[in-house]
C-alpha positions as CSV (number, residue, x, y, z in Angstrom):
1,X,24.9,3.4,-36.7
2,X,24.7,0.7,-34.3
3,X,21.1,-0.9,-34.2
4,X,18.0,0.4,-31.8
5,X,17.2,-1.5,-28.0
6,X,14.2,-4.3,-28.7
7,X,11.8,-2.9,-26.3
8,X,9.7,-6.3,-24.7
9,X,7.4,-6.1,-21.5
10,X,5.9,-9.0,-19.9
11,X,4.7,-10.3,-16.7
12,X,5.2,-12.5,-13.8
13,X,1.6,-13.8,-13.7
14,X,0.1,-15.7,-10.3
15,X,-2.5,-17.7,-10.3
16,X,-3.8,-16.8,-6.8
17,X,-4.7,-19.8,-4.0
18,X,-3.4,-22.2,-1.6
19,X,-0.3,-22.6,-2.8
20,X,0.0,-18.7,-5.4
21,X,1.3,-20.8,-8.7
22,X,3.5,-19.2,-11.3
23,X,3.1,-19.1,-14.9
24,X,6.2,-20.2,-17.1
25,X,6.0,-20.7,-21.0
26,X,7.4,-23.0,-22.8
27,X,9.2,-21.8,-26.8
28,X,8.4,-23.8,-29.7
29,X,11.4,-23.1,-31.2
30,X,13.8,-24.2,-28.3
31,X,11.5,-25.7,-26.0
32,X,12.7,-23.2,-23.2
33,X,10.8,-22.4,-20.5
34,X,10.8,-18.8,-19.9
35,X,8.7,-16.1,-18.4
36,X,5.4,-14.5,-19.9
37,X,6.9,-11.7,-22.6
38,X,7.1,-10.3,-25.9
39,X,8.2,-7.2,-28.1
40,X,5.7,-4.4,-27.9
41,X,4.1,-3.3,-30.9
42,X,4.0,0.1,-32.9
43,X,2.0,2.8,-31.1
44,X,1.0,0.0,-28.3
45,X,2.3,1.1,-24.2
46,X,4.6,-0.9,-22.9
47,X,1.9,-1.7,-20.1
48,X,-0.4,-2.5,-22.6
49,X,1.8,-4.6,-24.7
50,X,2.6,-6.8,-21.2
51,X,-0.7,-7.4,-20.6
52,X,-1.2,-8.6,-24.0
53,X,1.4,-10.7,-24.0
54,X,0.8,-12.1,-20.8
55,X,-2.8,-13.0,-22.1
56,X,-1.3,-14.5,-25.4
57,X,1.4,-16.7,-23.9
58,X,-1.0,-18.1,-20.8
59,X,-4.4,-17.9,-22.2
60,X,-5.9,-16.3,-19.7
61,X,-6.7,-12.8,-18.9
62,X,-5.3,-11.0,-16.1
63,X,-5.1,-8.1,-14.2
64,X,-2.1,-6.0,-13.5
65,X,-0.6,-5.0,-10.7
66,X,2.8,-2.9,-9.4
67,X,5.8,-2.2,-11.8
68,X,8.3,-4.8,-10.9
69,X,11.6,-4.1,-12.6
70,X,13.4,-4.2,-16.1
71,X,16.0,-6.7,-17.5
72,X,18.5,-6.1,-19.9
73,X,19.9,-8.5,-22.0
74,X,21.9,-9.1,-25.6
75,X,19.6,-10.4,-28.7
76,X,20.3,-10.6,-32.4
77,X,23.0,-8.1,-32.0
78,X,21.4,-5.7,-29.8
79,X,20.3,-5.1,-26.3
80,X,16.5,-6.1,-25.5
81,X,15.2,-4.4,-22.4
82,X,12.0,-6.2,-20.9
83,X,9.8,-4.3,-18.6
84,X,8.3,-6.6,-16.0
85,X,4.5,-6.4,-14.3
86,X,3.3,-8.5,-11.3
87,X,0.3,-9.6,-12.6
88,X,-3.1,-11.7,-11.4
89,X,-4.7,-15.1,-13.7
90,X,-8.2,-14.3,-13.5
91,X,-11.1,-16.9,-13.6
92,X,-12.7,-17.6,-16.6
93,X,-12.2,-19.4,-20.1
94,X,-9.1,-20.5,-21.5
95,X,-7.7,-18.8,-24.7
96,X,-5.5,-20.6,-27.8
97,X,-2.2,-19.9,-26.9
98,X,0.1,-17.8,-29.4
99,X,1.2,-19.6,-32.3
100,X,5.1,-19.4,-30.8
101,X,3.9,-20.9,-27.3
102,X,4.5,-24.5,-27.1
103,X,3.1,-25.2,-23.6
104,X,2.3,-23.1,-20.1
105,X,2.5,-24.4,-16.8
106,X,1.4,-23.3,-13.4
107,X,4.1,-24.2,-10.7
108,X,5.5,-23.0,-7.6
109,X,8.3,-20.2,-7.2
110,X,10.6,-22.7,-6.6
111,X,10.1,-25.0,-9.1
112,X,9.6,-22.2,-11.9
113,X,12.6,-20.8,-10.5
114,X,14.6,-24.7,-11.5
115,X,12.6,-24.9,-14.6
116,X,13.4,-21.5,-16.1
117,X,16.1,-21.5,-18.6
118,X,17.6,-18.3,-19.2
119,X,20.2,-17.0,-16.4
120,X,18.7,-13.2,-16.3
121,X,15.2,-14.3,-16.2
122,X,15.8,-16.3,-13.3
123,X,18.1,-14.0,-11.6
124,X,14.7,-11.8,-12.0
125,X,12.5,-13.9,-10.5
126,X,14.9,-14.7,-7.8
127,X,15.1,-11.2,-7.0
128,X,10.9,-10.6,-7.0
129,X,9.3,-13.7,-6.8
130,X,8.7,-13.9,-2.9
131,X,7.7,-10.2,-3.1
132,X,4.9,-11.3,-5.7
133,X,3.7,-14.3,-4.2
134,X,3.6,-13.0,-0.6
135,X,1.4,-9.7,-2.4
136,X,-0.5,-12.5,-4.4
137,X,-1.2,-14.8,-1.2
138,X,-2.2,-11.2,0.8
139,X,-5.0,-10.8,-1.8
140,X,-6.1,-14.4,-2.0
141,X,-6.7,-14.6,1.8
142,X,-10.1,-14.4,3.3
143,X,-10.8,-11.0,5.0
144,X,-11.3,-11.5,9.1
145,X,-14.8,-10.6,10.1
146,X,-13.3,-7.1,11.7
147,X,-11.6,-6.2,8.0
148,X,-13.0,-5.1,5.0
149,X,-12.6,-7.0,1.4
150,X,-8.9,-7.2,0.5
151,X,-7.7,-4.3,-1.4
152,X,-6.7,-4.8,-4.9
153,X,-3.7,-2.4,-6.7
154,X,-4.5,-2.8,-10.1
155,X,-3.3,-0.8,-12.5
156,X,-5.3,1.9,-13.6
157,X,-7.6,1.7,-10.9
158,X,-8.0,4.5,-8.5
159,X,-7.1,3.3,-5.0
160,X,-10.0,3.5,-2.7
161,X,-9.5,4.4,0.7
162,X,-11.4,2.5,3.2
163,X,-14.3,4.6,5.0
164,X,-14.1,5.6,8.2
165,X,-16.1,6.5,10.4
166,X,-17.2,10.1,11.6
167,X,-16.2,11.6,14.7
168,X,-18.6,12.3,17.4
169,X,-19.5,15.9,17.2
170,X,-18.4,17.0,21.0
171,X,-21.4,18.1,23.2
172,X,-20.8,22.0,23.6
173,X,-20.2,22.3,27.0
174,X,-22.6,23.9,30.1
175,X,-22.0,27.7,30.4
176,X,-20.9,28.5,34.5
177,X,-23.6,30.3,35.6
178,X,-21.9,33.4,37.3
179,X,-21.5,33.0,40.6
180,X,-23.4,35.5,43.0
181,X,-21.0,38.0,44.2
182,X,-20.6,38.2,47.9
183,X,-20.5,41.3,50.3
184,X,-17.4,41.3,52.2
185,X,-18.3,42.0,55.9
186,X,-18.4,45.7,56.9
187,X,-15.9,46.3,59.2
188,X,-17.5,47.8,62.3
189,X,-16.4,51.7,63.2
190,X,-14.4,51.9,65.9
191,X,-15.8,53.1,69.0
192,X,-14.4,56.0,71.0
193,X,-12.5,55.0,74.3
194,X,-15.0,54.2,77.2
195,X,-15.3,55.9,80.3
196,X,-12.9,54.0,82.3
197,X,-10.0,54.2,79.8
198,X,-10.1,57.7,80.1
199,X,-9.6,57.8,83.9
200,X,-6.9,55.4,83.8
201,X,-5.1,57.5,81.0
202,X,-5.6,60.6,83.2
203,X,-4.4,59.0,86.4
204,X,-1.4,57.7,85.1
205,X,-0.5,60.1,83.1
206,X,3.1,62.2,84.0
207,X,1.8,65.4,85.6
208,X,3.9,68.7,84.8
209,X,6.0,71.1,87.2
């Protein structure tokens, strides 16, 4: 019986701002930089497991965003398949990082992109790394005085539609008053012919035998 998939999940995590930075790790045991990721443990989502990971490897908490793929690859004699987040570096204290973490760094796409050191991770991030920076730099900019606050799709959060406005309840409109009804002019009874008519009709009238 041939051995089971190693089931991993991590996260392509942006540090939001002028330029969005991405985080790459950096292995202890090869001194490899790779992307934020690890095995998910027993009874543990493979969500939740990325975002645990993500925190582990970076030290810093994060948000999570839209699924963003999955990448197969062989390890140990087996395949490992490695479900990816796009995920946000929020403010706030530092954490130790994991014990197997020799180093992070924040850097642009490009240069993670050079830096990374295993072919399908950066055929990954080739593939989905402008797609999460342009979404990271969408959220980092500064709503126009017209807009509202920039919309967040985190993960597990229900996604709020923006108010709008009611519509104007139309004025019922005026009722025709009914228009009086007209008499139609009588038409005048004809008259009987007058005197004269008669004597012409008699005098010119063809006379018998």
């Amino acid at each position: 019986m041939g051995r089971r998939n190693i089931v991993a999940a991590g996260g392509i995590v942006i540090r939001p701002g002028p330029p969005p930075l991405v985080a790459i790790v950096q292995r202890r045991k090869d001194r490899v930089w790779v992307l934020p990721k690890g095995k998910i443990e027993p009874g543990e989502t493979a969500l939740d497991g990325a975002r645990r990971e993500a925190i582990e490897e970076t030290g810093h908490d994060v948000a999570v965003h839209e699924f963003l793929g999955v990448i197969t690859y062989p390890a140990r004699g087996s395949v490992k398949v490695a479900q990816f987040w796009r995920m946000e570096a929020l403010d706030g204290p530092e954490r130790p990082l994991m014990r197997d973490i020799r180093a992070v760094d924040w850097v642009p796409l490009e240069v993670a992109l050079a830096r990374l050191g295993l072919p399908y991770e950066h055929a990954f991030l080739d593939g989905v790394g402008a797609h999460a920076v342009a979404a990271a730099q969408r959220i980092a900019a500064p709503a126009r005085p017209d807009e509202g606050p920039a919309t967040r799709d985190i993960v597990g959060a229900p996604a709020l539609a923006p108010a709008s406005e009611p519509e104007p309840t139309p004025e019922p409109e005026p009722t025709p008053e009914p228009e009086a009804a007209t008499a139609s002019p009588a038409a005048e009874p004809s008259r009987p012919p007058g005197r004269l008519v008669r004597l012409l009709r008699d005098l010119f009238a063809p006379r018998r035998g």
